[in-house]
Structure formats: C-alpha cells, structure tokens
N, C-alpha and C positions, 0 to 999 in steps of 0.2 A: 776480461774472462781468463787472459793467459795468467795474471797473479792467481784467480779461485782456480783455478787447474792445478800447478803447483801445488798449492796449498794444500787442495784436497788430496792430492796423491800423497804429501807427505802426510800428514793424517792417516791415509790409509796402510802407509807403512807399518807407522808406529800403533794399529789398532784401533784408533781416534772414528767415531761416527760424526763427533761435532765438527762442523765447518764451519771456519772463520772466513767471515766474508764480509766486505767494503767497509765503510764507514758514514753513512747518509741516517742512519739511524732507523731506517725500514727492515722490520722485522718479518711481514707477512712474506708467505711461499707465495708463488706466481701457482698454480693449477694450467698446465701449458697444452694435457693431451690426457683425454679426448675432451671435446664441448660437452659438458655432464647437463646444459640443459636442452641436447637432444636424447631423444628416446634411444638406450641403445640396444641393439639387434644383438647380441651376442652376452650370454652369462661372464664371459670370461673379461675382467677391464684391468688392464694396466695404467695407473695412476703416476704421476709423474709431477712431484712439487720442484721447483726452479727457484732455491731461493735470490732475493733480490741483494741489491749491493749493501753491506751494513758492518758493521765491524766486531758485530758478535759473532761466535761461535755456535753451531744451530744444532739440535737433533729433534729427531721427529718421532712420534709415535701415532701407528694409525689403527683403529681399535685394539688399543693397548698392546700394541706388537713394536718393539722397535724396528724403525725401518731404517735399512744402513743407506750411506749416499753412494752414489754410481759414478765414479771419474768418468769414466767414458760418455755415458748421457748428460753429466755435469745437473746432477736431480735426484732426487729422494726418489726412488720407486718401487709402489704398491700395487701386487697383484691380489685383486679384489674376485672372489668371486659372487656373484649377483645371485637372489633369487625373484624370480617374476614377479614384477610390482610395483611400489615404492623399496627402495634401499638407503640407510640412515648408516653414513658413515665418520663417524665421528674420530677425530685428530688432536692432538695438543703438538707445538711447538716448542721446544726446551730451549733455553740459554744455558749460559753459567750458574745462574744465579735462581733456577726452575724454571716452571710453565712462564710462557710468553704469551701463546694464544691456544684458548679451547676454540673451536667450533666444529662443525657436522658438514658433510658434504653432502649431496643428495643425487640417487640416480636411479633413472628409471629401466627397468628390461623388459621390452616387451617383445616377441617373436611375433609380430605383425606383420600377415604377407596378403595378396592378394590373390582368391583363389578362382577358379575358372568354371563357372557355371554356365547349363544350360538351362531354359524354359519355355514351359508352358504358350506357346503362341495363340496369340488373339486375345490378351489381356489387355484391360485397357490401361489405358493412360493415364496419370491422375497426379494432380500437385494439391497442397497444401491438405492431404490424406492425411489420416494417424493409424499406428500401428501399437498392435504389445503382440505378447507371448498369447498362445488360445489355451491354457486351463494347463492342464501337466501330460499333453499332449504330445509336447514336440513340434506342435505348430503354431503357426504367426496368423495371424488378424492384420490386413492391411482395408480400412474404410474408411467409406466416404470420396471425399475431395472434389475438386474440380479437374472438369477433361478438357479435351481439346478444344469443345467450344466455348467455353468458361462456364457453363452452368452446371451447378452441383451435381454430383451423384448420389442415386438409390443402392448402392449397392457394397458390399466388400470383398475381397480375395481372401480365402485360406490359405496360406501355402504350407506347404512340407516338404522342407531339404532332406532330400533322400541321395547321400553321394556326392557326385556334382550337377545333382538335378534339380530343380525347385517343380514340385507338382503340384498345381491352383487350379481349385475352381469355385465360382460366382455361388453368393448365398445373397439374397435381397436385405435390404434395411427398412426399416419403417419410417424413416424420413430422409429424403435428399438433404446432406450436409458438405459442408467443407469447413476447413478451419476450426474444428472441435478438436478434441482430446482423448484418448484410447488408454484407461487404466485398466489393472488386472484387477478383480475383481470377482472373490467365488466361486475360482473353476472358468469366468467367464471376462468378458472384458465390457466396460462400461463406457458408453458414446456423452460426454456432454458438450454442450454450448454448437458452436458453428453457424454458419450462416447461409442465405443459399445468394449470394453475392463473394466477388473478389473483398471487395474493398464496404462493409457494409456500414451505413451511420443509422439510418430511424429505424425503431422498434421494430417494424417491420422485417428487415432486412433477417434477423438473427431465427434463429433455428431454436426453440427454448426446451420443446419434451428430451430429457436424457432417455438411450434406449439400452439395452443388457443383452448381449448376444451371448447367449450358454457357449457349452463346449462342444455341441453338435450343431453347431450354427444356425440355431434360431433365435430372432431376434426377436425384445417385447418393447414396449413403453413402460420406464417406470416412474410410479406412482410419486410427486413432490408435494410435500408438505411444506408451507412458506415461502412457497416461490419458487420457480422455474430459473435456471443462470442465464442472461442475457451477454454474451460471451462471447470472442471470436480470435483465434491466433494468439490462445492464449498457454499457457503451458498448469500441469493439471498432478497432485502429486498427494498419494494415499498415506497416511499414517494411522499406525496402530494405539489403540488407549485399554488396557484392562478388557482386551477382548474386542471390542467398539471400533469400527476403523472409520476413519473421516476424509475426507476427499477436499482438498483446497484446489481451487483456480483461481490462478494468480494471472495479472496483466491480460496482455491484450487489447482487442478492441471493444467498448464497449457504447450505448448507443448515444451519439454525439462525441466519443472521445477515440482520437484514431491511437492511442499511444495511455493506456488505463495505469494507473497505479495501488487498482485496489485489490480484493482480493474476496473470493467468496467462498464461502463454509461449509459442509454438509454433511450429514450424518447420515450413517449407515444403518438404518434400524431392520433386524432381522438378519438372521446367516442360512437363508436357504435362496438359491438365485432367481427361481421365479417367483419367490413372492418375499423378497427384501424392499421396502422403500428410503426414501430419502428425505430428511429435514433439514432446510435451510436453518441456518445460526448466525449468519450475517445480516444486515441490515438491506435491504432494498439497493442495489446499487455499488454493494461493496465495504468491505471495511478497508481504511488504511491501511500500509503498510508494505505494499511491496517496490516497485520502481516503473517506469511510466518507460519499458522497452520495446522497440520497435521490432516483431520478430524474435519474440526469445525462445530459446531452446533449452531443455530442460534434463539434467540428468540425477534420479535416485542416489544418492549418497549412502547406502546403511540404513539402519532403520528409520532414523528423525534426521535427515541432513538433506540436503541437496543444492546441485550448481544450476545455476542459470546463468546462460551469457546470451548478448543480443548485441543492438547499438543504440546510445543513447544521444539522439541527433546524430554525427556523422563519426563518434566516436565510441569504442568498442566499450562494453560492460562486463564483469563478470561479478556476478551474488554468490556468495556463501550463506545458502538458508540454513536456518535450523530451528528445529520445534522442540521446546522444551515445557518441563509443569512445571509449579501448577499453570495451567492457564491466566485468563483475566476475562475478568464478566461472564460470557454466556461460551464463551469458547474455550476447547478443552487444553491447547497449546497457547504456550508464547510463542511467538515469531521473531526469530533473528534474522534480521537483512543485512550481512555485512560485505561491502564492496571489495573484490577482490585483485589479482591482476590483471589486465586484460588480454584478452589470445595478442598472438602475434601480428594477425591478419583480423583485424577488426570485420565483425561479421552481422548479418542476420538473417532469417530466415534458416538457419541451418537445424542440423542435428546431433543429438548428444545422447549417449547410452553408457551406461554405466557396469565399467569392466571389472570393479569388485578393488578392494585390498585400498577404499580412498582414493578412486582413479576415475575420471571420467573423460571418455573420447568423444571429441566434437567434430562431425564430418559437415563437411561441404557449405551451402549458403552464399550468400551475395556482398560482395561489397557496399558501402554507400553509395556509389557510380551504378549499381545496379550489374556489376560483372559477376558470370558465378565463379565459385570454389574451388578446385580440386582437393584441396589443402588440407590435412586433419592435423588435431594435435591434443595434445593431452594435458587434463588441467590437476594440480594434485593440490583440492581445499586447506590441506591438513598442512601444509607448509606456505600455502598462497602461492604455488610457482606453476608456472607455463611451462610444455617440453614440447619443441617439435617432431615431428617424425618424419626422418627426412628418406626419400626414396620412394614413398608411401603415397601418390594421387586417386585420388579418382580417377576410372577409365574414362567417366564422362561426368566434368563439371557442372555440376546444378546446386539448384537451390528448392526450399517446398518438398523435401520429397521424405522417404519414411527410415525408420535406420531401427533394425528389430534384432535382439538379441537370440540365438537358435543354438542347440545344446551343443556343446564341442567347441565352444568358443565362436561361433562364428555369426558374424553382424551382416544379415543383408540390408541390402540398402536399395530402395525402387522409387522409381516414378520420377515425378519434381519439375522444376524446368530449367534447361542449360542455356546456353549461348540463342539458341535458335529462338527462345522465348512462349515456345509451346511443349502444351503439356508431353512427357513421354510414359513407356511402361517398362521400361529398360530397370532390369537388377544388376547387383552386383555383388560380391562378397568382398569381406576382408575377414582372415584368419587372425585370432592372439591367442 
C-alpha cells in the first residue's frame, strides 16, 4: 500500500485521476463502506471503492460523474444522495484502453423506527388472526384467530391509530375461525378458509363459508358458487382483470395435506358489498402450481406481483409470483412461481406487508427450532436481494400474529405468540 500511496499522490500532483496499481491482474474495486445490503437509515451515503492490487491504471465514474481518487482514504469516493426506496446506482470502471467493468450497485433507504403506542385494554389475545386495511377509513380489521385456550374466535378488532394511541372495539363474525385470510375488498374485507383447530387435517376440521365484513363492521356469509375453499394457514392475494377482481389462495393446509402446493381460484361476481358473490375456477382440491410451504407469508407487490417466503422443511423459501395474460383454460391469469433468495433468518409463520416502490417487509415468525423472531428485513423481488435492517427488533418476539398497514406510513403489528408459547394481545408499531 505504501508503493499505491506514492503513486497515487504523484498522480495527484500531476492532475492524473487514473491510478496505477499492482500487477495480479484484478481489476474490480473492493466496495469497503458502508454494507449496502443493510437497510440504510440515512439519505446521505458516502461510497468508497478500494481498488485491488493490479497494474492498470483505474478511474471511475459513478452515474456518469467522474469520481476523483482520495490519497488520504486511499479509495474512490462517492457521495450518494438516496431517495426512499430501492436506489440503482450504476458505475463503470476505466483503464487505459476504456471501460473495464459496467455494473449497478443497489441500496436501500428506509427511515424505519420504532414508535411508542398505547391501547385499548381488555383486548383479547389472539395468534394465527388475519388483518387488512377497513375500506378508506383509516382503519384495521384484525379477525378471527385462536386465543389463549387454543380454540377459535367469533370475533374481530377494529382499530384506529389516533396519535400514539390505538382505539379498538369488538364487532362479532359469523363463524369462529383461525388461520384464514383477510383481503380488502369493496370498501370491506373478505374472511376465507380457516379452521376451527391449530393443526387441522379431516374435512371436518376447516371452516369453509367465506364471510364480508363492510366498512361499519357488519359481517354477512357470502354466497359460493362451485365450491366452498377447504383451506388453512394459507396466504390469499386479489388481482384485478378489466374490471373483474379474482382472489387466489395459495398453499397452506389442506385436508390430509399439512404443507399444500396448490392453489385456488375465485371470482368476484358483482361490485356492490352485500350482495357480490363468488365462483370457484379451480378444480376441487386445488390447481397446481404454487409450493408446498410451511407457514408462508405473503406480501402484495404492485398490481399482479407478489412475495412469498416461508420454510420449506427446515430451509428458508422465498417466491417471486406474478400474474400475467392471457390466462390458460378456465383461468383468467398465468402464474409465475419463481424461487428467490432466501431471508437471512430462515423463517415461518411470520409477516409481510408491502411498503410500496418493489419493497416488501417481513416481521417476526419462528425458526425451524420453533424459537420466535425479533428480526425484520427487506426483500426487493425486482433485483432478487435480501437487506437487513439492523438496529430494528421487535419489542416482543413472536410468531402468528397480524402486521397491518395504517396511513402515515405506519405498520401495527398485534397478537401472535412469543417465547412463552401462549396467545398474546400486545401491539406494536414500526414507523417508514
């Protein structure tokens, strides 16, 4: 390093950006600071290439800006400023003789804190519940699940974050579930599959009428044409067609199979809420096509896209869906299953909510050991890359529990079950 010190000062005398350095014949820069696949907290990033030992001559440009080299840092350095998101930083490498190396660097900026709420006391407890948004409200839907004696609930939470306060109160369901799915739908949100067991295997066991809770919390039964979903722990995802929205539920449990790989179809017929019904377009049982994960969690991508990660046996999964036409056969979408990378912390049981710009945040969940999560971190489809977020836990590690988008950026997250193995009613926020 003391010959590229020299070197590069006299260069800098003489005006020179290109630095000649070793002779091993490695041309790539080193990237030394910061770790770009953690999440970073701050718009402002200072980039720092280190080239390696080689006997070319180097310069750099990074979105088409020359960047001069730094004697003193002995490194190329790029002051980058970020906007929230994904960020696409693209570089080339120069020699003597032109480009050496194109490529893009990738980094995320997300201002994710953790903010201090109070609530509503004598709420119950409740794991493997599901949640959405309530109509254009401002409030969350948290129903269903199982409580602290493990048998299902009749019931759900409204809440409304007002402040630092969450204000809930109890509205009935028309059938005790757990382990169904909570899509927006209409102004209102739609309950399907579940079961009124943990762990359910015969017919019996599953919960089959979907029900429709409007935007003043009343809930109906609605009407299925071709069949009822026999469903459970499974994840549940609306796409729009020329008007027409259709509602797939993928994986899951289904009955005989603890770990489903199929997927089921349904049509939305009608756009007024209490009197829309639904037809089944799948076959009895499921059409192929998705992955057989234990625990998966689901997060909206954009209009036709979405991730899925879970575990498959005792190793971490993540899908890249997407729905595209034409169709095939009776269905209005193709289906793209494509495997992606896996989180850091192989997981399932967890949650995943979808923070907009190609970005999806996955909180909490359980190991294959059965330990729960603190841990989030951020999956970005559109490049296939993992980012952590570091500094960032849960107050209180669990798994089962509900993680709902609320306006202002902010994700509560309730219930589930932590360390102690029993259901809780405990919220929480996180700020992006």
């Amino acid at each position: 390093m003391r010959r590229l010190a020299l070197a590069c000062l006299l260069l800098a005398v003489v005006g020179c950006d290109r630095v000649p350095i070793g002779s091993d014949g490695d041309i790539s820069p080193v990237l030394i600071s910061p770790d770009l696949s953690e999440v970073q907290t701050s718009p402002d990033l200072q980039i720092r290439f280190v080239p390696e030992s080689a006997s070319l001559r180097l310069g750099l440009q990074v979105e088409d800006v020359e960047v001069p080299y730094d004697t003193t840092l002995q490194a190329f350095v790029y002051d980058a400023r970020l906007i929230r998101g994904l960020n696409a930083i693209p570089y080339t490498l120069f020699g003597d003789d032109g480009p050496l190396r194109r490529d893009t660097l990738y980094a995320v900026y997300l201002p994710l804190t953790q903010g201090v709420i109070s609530t509503t006391t004598g709420l119950p407890a409740r794991t493997s519940a599901a949640s959405a948004p309530l109509g254009t409200t401002g409030q969350g839907l948290v129903s269903g699940g199982f409580g602290v004696s493990r048998a299902p609930l009749a019931s759900a939470t409204i809440l409304q974050l007002v402040s630092t306060q969450i204000l809930a109160f109890e509205i009935d369901l028309e059938r005790a579930r757990g382990g169904h799915t909570a899509t927006e739908l209409l102004d209102g949100v739609l309950l399907m599959g579940g079961a009124s067991t943990e762990a359910p295997s015969a017919p019996s066991d599953f919960v089959r009428p979907p029900e429709w809770i409007g935007p003043n919390g009343e809930a109906r039964t609605v009407q299925v044409d071709g069949g009822e979903p026999a469903r459970s722990g499974h994840v549940a995802r609306a796409v729009l067609l020329d008007g027409t929205t259709y509602v797939y539920l993928l994986g899951g449990r289904t009955p005989g199979a603890a770990a489903s790989s199929t997927v089921d179809v349904y049509r939305v017929d009608g756009d007024r809420g209490f009197g829309f019904t639904l037809t089944r377009l799948s076959p009895e049982g499921g059409a192929s096509g998705f992955a057989a994960l234990a625990g998966p969690a689901l997060a909206p991508i954009g209009d036709r896209s979405a991730v899925a990660v879970g575990l498959d046996g005792a190793e971490g999964a993540t899908l890249d869906l997407r729905w595209s036409t034409p169709g095939t056969g009776t269905f209005p979408f193709s289906l793209s299953v494509r495997p992606g990378e896996p989180l850091a912390t192989p997981r399932t049981d967890a949650e995943a909510v979808d923070l907009g710009g190609g970005l999806a945040l996955v909180t909490g969940g359980r190991t294959a050991g059965g330990e729960p999560l603190g841990s989030v971190e951020v999956y970005a489809p559109g490049i296939d890359r993992v980012f952590s977020v570091p500094g960032i836990q849960l107050r209180v590690p669990r798994s089962e529990h509900t993680a709902t988008i609320f306006g202002g950026g902010r994700i509560v997250i309730g219930g589930g079950r932590p360390s102690a193995g029993s259901a809780i009613a405990s919220f929480e926020v996180l700020q992006f």
